[in-house]
C-alpha positions in Angstrom: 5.3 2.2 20.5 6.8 5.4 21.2 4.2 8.7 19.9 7.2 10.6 18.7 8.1 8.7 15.8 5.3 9.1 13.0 6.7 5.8 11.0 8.1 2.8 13.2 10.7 0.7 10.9 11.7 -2.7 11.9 13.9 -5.2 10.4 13.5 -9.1 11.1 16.4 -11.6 10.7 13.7 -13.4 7.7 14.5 -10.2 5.9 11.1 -8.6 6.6 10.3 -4.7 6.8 7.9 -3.4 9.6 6.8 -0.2 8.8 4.1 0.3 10.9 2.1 4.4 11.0 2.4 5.5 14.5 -0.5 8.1 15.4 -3.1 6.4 16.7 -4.3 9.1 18.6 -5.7 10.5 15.0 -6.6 7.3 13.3 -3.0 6.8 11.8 -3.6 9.7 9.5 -0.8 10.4 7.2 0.8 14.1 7.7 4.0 15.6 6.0 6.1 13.8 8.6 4.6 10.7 7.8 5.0 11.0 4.1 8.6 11.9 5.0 9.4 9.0 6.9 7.7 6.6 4.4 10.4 8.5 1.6 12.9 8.1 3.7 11.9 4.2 4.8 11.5 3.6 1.1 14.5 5.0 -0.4 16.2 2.6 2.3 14.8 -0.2 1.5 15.5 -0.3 -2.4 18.8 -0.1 -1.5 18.8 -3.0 1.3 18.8 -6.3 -0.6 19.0 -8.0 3.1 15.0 -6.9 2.8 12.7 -9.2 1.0 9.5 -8.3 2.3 7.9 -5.2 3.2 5.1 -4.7 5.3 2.5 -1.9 6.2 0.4 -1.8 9.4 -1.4 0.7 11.7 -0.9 1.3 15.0 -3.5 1.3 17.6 -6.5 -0.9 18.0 -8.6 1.2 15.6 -7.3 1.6 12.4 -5.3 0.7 9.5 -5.5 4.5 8.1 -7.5 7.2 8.0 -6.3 9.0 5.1 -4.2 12.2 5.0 -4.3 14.1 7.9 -6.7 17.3 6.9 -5.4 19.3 9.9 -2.3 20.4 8.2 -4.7 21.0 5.0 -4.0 24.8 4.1 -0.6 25.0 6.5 1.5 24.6 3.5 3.6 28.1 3.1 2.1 28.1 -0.8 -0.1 26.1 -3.0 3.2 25.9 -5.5 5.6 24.5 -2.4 2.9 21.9 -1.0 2.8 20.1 -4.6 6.9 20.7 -5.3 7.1 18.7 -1.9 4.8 16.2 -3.2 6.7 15.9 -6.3 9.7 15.9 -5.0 8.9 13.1 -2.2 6.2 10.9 -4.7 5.6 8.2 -1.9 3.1 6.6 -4.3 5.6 6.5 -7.6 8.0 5.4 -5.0 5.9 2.2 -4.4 5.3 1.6 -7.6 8.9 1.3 -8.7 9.8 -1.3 -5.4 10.4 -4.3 -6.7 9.8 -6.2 -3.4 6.6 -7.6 -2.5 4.4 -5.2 -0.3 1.8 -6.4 1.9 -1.1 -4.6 3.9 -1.8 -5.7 6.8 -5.5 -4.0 7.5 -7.5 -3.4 10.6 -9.7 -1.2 11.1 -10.3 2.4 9.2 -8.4 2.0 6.1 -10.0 5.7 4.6 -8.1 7.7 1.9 -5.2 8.0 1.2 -4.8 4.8 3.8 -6.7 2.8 1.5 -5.0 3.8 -1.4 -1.7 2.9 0.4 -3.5 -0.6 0.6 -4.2 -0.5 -3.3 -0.3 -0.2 -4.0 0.6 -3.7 -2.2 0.8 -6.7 -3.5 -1.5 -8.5 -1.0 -3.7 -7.1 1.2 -4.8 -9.1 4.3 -7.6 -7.7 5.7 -9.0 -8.4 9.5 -12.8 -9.0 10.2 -13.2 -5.5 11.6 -11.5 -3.9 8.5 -13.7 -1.1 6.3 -12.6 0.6 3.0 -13.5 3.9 1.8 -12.3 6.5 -0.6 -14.5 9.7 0.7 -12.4 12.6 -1.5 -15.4 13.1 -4.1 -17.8 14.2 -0.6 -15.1 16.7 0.2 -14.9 18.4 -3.1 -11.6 16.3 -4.1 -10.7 13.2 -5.8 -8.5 10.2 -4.5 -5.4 11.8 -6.1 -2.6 9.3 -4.2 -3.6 6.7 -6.8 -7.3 5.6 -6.0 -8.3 6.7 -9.1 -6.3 4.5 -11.2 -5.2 1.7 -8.7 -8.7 0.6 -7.2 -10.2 -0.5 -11.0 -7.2 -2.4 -12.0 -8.5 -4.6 -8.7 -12.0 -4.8 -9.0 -14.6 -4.8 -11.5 -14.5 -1.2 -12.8 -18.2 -0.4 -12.5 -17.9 -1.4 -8.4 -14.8 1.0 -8.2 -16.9 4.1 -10.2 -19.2 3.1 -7.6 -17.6 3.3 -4.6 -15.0 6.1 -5.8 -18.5 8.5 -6.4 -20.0 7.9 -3.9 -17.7 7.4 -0.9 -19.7 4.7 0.7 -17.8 2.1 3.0 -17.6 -1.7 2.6 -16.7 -4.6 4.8 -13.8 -6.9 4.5 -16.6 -9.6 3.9 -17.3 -7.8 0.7 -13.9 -6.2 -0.1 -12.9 -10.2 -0.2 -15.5 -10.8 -2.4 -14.6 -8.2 -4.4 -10.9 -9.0 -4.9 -9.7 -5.7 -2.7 -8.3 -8.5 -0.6 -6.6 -11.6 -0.3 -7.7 -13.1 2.9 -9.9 -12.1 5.9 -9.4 -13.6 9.3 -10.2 -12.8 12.5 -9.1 -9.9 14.0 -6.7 -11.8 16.7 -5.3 -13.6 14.0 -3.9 -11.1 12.0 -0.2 -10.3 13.2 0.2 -14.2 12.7 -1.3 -14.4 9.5 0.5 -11.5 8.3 3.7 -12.8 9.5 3.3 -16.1 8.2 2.6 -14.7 4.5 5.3 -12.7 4.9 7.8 -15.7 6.0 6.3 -17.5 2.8 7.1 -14.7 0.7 10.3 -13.9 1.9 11.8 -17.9 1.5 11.4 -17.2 -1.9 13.9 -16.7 -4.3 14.8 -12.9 -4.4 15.6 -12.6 -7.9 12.6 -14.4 -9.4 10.2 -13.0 -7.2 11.3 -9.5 -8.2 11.4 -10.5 -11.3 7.7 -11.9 -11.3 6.6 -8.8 -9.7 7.8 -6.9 -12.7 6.7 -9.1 -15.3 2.9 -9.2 -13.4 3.0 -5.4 -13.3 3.2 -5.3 -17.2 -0.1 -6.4 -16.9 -1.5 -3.1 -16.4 -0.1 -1.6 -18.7 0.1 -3.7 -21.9 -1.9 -5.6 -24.2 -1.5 -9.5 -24.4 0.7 -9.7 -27.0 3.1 -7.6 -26.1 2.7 -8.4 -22.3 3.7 -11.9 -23.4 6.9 -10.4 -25.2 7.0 -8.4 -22.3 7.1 -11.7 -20.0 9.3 -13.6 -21.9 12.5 -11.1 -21.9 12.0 -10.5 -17.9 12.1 -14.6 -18.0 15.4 -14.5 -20.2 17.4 -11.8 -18.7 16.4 -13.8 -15.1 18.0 -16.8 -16.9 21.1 -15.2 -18.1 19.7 -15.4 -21.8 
């Protein structure tokens, strides 16, 4: 892996996106570049229907993520440009709108805005050596990349007041339990189990599984009844009805 490129992209012939954060040498930490590339990576890959699966890793032996890189914190040429570049390059809106299933495959530091990268997937497969953390509230901030609003809708809300407040790690033992993840294994084991999720997920058919993602994702946003309505006209436009 080459240091130069912030964001590594690889496409398998199973239709499976690689996009693995390239700075080990700080954690993985996410800088402008990196939120660049992950645009750019993202706006690709709506447009690809060759790609059925994407997945996120971390370089390095260390970590997953460590957040957003607060070296370039302040660098920006104005307060007003840093947030029109934000807006104008919304990675996290970006993730919600892909309608292909995203998976996290964790090791490590997964801190931040890395974790909260994690919280936009679809499954999240976690290694033994895996923590989680959202430390923004310590540093006078709040997990603005989604944390606030993505980590209750997968745990039990008064764990992720908790652990949003104070900032206090957990395990992948107790993320599992918790339902931050899907499966925990070993950390040798986790390219293999990534890729074999992956492979599973990508032999299924496109068009439904896009269209159970988008049904599922109503979820959040509706209440019963009319996520049921919601359901059934994703299920009849899928049919042709």
């Amino acid at each position: 892996m080459t240091a130069e490129q912030p964001l590594l992209f690889h496409l398998t012939d199973a239709g499976i996106a690689w996009l693995t954060l390239n700075r080990p040498h700080v954690l993985n930490a996410m800088n402008m570049a990196v939120r660049d590339s992950l645009w750019d990576a993202l706006s690709a890959i709506v447009l690809d229907d060759d790609i059925r699966v994407v997945v996120f890793r971390g370089a390095g032996d260390r970590a997953f993520s460590a957040g957003a890189d607060i070296s370039e914190f302040g660098t920006a040429p104005s307060y007003v440009a840093s947030r029109r570049a934000r807006h104008e390059r919304d990675i996290w809106g970006a993730l919600t709108r892909t309608t292909k299933p995203l998976v996290a495959s964790i090791h490590g530091v997964a801190y931040g805005a890395g974790c909260e990268l994690a919280l936009f997937c679809d499954l999240r497969i976690a290694a033994e050596d895996a923590r989680f953390a959202l430390p923004e509230v310590a540093l006078g901030y709040i997990p603005s990349a989604g944390g606030t609003q993505t980590l209750p809708r997968n745990i039990p809300p008064g764990v992720a007041r908790e652990l949003v407040y104070t900032g206090d790690p957990i395990d992948a033992r107790r993320a599992l339990a918790l339902g931050l993840v899907s499966r925990v294994v070993p950390r040798e084991r986790l390219a293999a189990e990534t890729l074999a999720v992956a492979r599973a997920l990508a032999e299924q058919p496109p068009a439904a599984l896009r269209a159970t993602k988008e049904a599922m994702q109503r979820a959040y946003e509706l209440p019963l009844d009319a996520g049921l309505r919601a359901e059934r006209a994703v299920a009849g436009r899928l049919a042709g009805r």
